[in-house]
C-alpha positions in Angstrom: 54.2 -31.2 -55.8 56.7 -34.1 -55.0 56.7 -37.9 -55.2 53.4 -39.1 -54.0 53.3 -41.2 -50.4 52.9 -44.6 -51.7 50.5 -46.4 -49.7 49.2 -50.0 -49.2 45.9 -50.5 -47.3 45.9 -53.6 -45.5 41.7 -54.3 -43.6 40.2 -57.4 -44.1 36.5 -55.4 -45.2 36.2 -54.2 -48.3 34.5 -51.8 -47.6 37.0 -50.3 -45.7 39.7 -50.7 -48.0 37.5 -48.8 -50.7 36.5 -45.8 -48.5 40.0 -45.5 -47.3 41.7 -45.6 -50.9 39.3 -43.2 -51.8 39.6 -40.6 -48.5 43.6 -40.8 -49.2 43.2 -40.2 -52.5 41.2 -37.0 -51.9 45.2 -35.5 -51.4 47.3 -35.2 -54.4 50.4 -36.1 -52.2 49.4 -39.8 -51.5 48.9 -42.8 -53.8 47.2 -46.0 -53.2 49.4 -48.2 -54.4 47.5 -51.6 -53.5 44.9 -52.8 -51.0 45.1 -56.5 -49.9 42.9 -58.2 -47.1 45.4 -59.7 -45.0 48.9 -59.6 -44.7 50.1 -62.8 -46.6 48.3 -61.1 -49.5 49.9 -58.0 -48.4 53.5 -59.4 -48.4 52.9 -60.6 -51.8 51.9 -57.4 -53.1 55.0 -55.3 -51.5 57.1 -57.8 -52.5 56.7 -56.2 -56.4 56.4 -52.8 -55.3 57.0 -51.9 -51.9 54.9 -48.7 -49.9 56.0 -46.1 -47.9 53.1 -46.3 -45.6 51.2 -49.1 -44.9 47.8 -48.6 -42.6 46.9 -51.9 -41.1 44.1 -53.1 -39.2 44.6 -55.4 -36.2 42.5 -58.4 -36.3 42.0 -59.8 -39.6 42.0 -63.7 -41.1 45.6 -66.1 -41.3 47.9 -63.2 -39.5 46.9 -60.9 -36.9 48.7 -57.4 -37.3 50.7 -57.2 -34.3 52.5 -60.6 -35.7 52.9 -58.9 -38.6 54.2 -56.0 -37.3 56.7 -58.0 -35.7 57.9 -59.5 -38.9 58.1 -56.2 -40.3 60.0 -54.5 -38.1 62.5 -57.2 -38.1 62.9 -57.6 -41.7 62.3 -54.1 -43.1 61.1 -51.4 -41.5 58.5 -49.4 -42.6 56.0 -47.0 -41.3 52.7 -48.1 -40.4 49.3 -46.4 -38.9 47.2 -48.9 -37.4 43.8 -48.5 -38.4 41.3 -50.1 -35.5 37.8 -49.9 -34.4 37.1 -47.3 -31.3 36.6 -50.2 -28.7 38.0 -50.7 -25.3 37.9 -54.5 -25.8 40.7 -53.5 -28.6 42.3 -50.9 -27.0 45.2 -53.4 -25.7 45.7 -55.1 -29.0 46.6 -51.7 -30.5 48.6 -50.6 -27.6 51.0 -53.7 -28.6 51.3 -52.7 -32.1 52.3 -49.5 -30.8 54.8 -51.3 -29.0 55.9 -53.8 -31.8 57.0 -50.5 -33.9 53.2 -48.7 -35.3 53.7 -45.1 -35.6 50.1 -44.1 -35.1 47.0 -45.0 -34.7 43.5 -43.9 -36.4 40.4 -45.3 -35.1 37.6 -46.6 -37.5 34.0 -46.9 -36.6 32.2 -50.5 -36.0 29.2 -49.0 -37.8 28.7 -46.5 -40.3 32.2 -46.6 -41.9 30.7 -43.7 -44.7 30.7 -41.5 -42.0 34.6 -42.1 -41.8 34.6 -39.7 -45.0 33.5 -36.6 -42.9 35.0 -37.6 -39.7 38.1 -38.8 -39.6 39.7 -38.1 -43.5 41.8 -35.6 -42.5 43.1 -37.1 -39.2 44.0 -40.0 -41.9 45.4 -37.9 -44.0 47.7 -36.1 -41.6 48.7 -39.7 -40.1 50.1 -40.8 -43.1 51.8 -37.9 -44.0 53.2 -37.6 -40.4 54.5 -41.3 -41.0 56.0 -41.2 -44.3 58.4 -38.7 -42.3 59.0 -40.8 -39.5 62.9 -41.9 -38.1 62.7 -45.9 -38.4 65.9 -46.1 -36.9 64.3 -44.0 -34.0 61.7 -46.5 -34.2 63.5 -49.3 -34.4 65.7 -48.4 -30.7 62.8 -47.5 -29.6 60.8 -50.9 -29.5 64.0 -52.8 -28.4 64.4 -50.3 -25.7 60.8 -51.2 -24.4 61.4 -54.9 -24.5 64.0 -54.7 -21.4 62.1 -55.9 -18.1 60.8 -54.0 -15.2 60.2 -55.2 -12.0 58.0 -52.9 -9.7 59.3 -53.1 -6.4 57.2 -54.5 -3.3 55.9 -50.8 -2.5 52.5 -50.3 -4.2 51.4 -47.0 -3.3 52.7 -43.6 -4.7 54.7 -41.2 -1.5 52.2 -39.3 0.4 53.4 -36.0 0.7 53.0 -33.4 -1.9 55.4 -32.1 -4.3 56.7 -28.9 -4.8 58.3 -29.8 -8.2 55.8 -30.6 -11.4 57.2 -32.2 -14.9 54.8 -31.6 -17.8 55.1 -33.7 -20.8 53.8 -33.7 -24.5 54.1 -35.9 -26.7 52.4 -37.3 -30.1 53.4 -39.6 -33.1 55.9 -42.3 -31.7 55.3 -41.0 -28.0 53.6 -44.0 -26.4 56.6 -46.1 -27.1 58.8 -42.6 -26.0 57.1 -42.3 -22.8 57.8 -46.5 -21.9 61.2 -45.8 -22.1 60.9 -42.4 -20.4 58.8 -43.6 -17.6 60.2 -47.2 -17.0 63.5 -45.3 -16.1 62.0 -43.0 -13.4 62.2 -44.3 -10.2 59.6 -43.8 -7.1 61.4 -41.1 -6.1 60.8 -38.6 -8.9 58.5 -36.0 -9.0 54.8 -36.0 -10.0 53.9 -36.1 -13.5 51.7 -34.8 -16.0 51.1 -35.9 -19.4 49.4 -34.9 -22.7 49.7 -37.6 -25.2 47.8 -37.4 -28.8 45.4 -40.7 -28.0 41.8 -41.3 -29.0 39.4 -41.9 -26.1 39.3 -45.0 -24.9 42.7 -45.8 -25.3 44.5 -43.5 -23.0 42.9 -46.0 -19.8 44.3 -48.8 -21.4 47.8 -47.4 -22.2 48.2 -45.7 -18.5 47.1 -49.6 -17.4 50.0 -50.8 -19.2 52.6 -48.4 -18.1 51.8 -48.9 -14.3 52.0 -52.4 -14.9 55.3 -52.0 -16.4 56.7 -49.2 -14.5 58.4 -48.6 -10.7 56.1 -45.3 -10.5 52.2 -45.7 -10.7 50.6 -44.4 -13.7 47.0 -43.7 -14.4 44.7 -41.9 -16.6 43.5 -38.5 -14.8 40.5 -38.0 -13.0 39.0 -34.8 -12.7 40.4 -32.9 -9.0 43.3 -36.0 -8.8 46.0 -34.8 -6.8 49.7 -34.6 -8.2 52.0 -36.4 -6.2 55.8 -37.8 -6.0 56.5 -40.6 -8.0 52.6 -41.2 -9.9 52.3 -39.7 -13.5 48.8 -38.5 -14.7 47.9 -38.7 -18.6 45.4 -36.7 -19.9 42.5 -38.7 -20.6 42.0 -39.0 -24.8 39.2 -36.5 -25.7 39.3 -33.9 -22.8 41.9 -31.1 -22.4 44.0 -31.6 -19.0 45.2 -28.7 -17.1 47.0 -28.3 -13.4 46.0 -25.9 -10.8 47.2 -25.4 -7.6 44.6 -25.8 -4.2 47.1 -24.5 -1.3 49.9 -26.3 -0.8 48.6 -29.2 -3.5 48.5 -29.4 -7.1 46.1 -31.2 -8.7 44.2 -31.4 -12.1 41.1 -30.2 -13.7 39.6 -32.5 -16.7 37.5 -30.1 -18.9 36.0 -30.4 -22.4 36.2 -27.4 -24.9 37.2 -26.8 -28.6 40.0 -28.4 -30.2 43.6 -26.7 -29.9 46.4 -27.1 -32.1 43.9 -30.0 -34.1 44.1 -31.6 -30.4 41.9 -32.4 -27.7 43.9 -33.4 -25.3 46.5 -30.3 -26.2 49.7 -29.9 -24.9 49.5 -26.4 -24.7 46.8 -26.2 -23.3 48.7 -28.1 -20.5 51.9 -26.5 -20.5 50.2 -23.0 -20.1 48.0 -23.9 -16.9 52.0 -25.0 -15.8 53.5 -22.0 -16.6 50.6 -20.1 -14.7 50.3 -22.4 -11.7 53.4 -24.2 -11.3 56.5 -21.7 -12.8 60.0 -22.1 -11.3 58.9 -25.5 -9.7 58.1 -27.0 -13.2 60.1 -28.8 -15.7 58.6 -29.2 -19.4 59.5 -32.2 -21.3 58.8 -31.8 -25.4 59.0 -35.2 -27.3 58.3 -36.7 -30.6 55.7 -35.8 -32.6 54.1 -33.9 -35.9 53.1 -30.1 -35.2 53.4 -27.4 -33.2 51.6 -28.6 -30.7 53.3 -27.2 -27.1 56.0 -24.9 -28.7 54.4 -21.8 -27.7 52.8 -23.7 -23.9 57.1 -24.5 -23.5 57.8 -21.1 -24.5 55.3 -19.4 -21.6 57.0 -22.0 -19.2 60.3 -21.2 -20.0 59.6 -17.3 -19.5 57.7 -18.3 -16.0 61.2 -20.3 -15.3 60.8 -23.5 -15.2 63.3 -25.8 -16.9 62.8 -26.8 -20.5 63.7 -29.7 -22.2 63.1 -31.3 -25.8 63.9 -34.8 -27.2 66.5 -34.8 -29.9 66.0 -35.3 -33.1 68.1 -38.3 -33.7 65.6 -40.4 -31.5 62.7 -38.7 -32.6 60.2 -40.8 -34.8 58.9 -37.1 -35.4 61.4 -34.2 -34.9 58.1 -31.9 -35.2 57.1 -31.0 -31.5 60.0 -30.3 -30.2 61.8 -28.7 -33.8 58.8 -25.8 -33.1 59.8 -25.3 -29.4 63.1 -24.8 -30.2 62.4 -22.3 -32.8 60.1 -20.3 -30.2 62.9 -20.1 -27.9 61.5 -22.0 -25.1 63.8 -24.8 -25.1 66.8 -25.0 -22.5 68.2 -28.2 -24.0 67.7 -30.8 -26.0 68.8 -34.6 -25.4 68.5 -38.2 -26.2 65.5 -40.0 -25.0 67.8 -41.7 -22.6 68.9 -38.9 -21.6 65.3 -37.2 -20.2 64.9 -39.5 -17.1 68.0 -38.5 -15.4 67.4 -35.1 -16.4 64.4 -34.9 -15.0 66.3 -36.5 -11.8 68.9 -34.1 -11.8 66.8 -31.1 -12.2 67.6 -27.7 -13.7 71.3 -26.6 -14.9 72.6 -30.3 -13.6 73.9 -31.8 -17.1 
């Protein structure tokens, strides 16, 4: 065993703080280095021995977390797992901490929070490992990247026609500020999207509301049957696997529960393979950051169906995990910047 992940829990419940020290501590590769209730206390406490993984929860007494995230960021980076209760009413508030640099998020319950020892400790546990390892600097271009305007043209309606070209997309740790960039780029013209990011339930409504509200192209959380269409991308809705099919001429998508895959409900191979077997040549597959495996072997059955294949690089990955695998399992035509991946997907196959 190596160095310990030095951690500092930051939740304004003491509760909290103890059942989290002690579900960390259950894995001999992570320390507690320090608990504090707010982030003035925090700030104090790093200042004499600083962590390399803070979780933080969002609403607490003197600073909110999404100010303090913002100090952080801009003054040392350092990654952080947001740690919030499972509520819609919250599901914004965490969405800008995303934004403002969080790597991650792990949701808490309102009630019960022993039960948080049997439900969510390893989803913990695999957070903050997957954000001791993540690129700040990747982080870092990422959020600044995301705070250049958008305008959304006049037009508020998505082209009627339907497309013969599909781009699939996974991501997971550091993807909801990936796919901002990614999808404020695209423009009304492209083609119709569909998207598997790692989200608890009850966020992914809130996060597609966001992105159409920031992006030229209309973006929503899938529906069960929702067509695919030119210049709309559909995210898979957090807690149900997404797949495409094909009805005639029209794609659309089925919204199905079933066992996790991959540790994942939404998976991304579970998407990529109803691509590979619906869509083929007319589908482009887009791997981006994130910890796992998750997709490698969905890109793989795309690429051998022959659709284009691409992978985010890893010099702007918060994760190079995703798409590392992909590459390894052959599926990968080529691998780019994250500013790169919207005119790719413009261009289409063999044009860079």
């Amino acid at each position: 065993m190596g160095t310990p992940i030095r951690v500092m829990v930051v939740d304004d419940s003491a509760v909290v703080r103890k059942v989290m020290t002690s579900v960390l501590e259950r894995d001999p590769d992570i320390k507690v280095i320090g608990t504090a209730p707010d982030p003035l206390f925090a700030i104090d406490k790093m200042r004499r021995d600083w962590p390399d993984v803070i979780t933080l929860d969002i609403e607490m007494p003197r600073m909110d977390g999404v100010t303090f995230l913002g100090q952080l960021m801009a003054e040392r980076p350092t990654p952080v797992v947001v740690c919030s209760s499972l509520t819609t009413e919250g599901a914004e508030t965490t969405l800008q901490a995303l934004a403002a640099g969080a790597v991650s998020i792990i949701t808490k319950p309102t009630l019960g929070v022993e039960g948080f020892l049997q439900n969510a400790a390893d989803d913990l546990i695999v957070a903050v490992k997957s954000a001791a390892r993540a690129n700040m600097g990747a982080v870092r271009r990422g959020t600044q990247l995301c705070r250049q305007p958008h305008a959304r043209p006049a037009a508020t309606t998505a082209m009627a026609q339907t497309t013969e070209r599909i781009v699939a997309v996974g991501t997971s740790t550091g993807g909801t500020v990936a796919l901002e960039v990614l999808l404020t780029e695209l423009p009304r013209v492209c083609p119709g999207l569909v998207i598997v990011q790692h989200m608890p339930e009850r966020y992914t409504a809130s996060f597609a509301a966001r992105l159409d509200k920031l992006c030229e192209i209309s973006v929503f959380e899938a529906k069960h049957g929702q067509r695919v269409l030119p210049g709309q991308a559909l995210i898979a809705p957090g807690g149900k696997h997404m797949q495409l099919v094909r009805s005639g001429a029209q794609y659309q998508v089925e919204i199905k529960d079933g066992p996790l895959v991959n540790r994942f409900r939404p998976s991304v191979d579970v998407l990529f393979r109803s691509v590979a077997k619906y869509a083929g040549k007319n589908a482009m597959g887009v791997i981006m950051t994130g910890m796992g495996d998750d997709g490698a072997r969905g890109m793989k059955e795309m690429h051998d169906a022959g659709a284009y294949t691409l992978a985010q690089d890893e010099a702007s990955c918060v994760v190079y995990g995703m798409p590392r695998e992909a590459v390894k399992h052959g599926g990968v035509d080529r691998s780019l910047p994250l500013t790169s991946l919207a005119g790719a997907i413009m261009k289409g196959p063999g044009a860079l």
